[in-house]
DRENPA-3360 file (N, C-alpha, C; in nm, 2 decimals, always signed):
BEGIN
1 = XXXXXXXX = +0.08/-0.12/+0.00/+0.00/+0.00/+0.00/+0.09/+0.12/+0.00 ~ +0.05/+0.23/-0.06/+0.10/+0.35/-0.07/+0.04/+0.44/+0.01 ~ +0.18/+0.49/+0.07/+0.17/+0.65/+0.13/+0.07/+0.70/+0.13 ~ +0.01/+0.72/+0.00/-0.12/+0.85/-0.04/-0.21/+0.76/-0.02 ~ -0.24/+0.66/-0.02/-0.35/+0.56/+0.00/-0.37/+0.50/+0.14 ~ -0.29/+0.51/+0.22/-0.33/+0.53/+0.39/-0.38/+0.67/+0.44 ~ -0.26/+0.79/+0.38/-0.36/+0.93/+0.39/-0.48/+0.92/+0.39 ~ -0.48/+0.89/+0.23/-0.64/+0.88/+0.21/-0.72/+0.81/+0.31;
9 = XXXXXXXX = -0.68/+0.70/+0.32/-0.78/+0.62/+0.43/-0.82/+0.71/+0.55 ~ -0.74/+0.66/+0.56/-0.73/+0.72/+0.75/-0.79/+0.90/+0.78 ~ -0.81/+0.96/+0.68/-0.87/+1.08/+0.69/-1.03/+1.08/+0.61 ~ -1.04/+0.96/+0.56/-1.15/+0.95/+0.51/-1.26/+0.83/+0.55 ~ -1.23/+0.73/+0.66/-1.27/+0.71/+0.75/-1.36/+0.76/+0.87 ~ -1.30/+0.80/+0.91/-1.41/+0.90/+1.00/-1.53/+0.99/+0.97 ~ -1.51/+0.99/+0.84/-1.61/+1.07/+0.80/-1.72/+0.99/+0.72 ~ -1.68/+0.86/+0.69/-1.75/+0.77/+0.64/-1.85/+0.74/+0.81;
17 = XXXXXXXX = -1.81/+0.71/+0.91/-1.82/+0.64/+1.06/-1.93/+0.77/+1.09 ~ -1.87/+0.91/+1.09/-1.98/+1.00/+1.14/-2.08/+1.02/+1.05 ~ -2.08/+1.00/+0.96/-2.19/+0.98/+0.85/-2.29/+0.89/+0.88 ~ -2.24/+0.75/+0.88/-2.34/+0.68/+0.95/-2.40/+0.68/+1.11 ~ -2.34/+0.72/+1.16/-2.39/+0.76/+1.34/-2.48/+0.88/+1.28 ~ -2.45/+0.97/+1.22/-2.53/+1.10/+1.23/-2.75/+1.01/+1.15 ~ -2.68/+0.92/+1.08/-2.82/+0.89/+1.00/-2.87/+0.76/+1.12 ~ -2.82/+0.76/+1.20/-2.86/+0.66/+1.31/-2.95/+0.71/+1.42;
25 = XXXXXXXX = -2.85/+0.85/+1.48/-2.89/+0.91/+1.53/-3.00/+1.03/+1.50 ~ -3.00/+1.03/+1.35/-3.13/+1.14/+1.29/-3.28/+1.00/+1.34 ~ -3.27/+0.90/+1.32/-3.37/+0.76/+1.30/-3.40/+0.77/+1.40 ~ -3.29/+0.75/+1.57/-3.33/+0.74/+1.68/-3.45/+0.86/+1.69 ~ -3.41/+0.98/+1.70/-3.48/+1.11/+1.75/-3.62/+1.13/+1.67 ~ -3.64/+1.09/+1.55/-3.74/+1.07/+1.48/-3.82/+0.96/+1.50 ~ -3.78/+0.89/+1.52/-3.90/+0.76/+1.63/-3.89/+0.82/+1.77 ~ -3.81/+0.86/+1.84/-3.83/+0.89/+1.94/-3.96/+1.02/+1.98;
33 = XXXXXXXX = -3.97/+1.12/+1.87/-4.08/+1.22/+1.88/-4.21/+1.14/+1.84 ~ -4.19/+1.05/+1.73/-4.32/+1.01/+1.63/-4.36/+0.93/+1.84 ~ -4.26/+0.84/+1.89/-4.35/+0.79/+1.97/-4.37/+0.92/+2.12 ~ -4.34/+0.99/+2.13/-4.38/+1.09/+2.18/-4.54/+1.15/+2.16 ~ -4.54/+1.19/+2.01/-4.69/+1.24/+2.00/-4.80/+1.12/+2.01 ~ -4.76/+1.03/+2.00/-4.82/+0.90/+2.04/-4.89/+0.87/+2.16 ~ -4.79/+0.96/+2.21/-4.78/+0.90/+2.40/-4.75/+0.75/+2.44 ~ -4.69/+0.72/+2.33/-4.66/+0.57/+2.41/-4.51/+0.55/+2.42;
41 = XXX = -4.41/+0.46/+2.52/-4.28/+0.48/+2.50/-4.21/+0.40/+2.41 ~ -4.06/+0.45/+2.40/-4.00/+0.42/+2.24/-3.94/+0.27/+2.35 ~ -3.96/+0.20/+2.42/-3.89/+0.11/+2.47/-3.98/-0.01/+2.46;
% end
């Protein structure tokens, strides 16, 4: 593997990782309100 191709990785990783937490975390909060106006709990 090349130099420029671990760069690349390793700085482009994390942003792959917080990408998916953030669309995990958008899913959590959005069920979590839908079961709010529900009134019933998300558990």
């Amino acid at each position: 593997m090349s130099a420029e191709f671990m760069s690349v990785y390793l700085l482009i990783w994390p942003v792959i990782v917080a990408g998916v937490l953030a669309v995990l975390v958008r899913a959590f909060f959005k069920e979590m309100m839908a079961a709010r106006r529900e009134g019933r709990p998300i558990i």
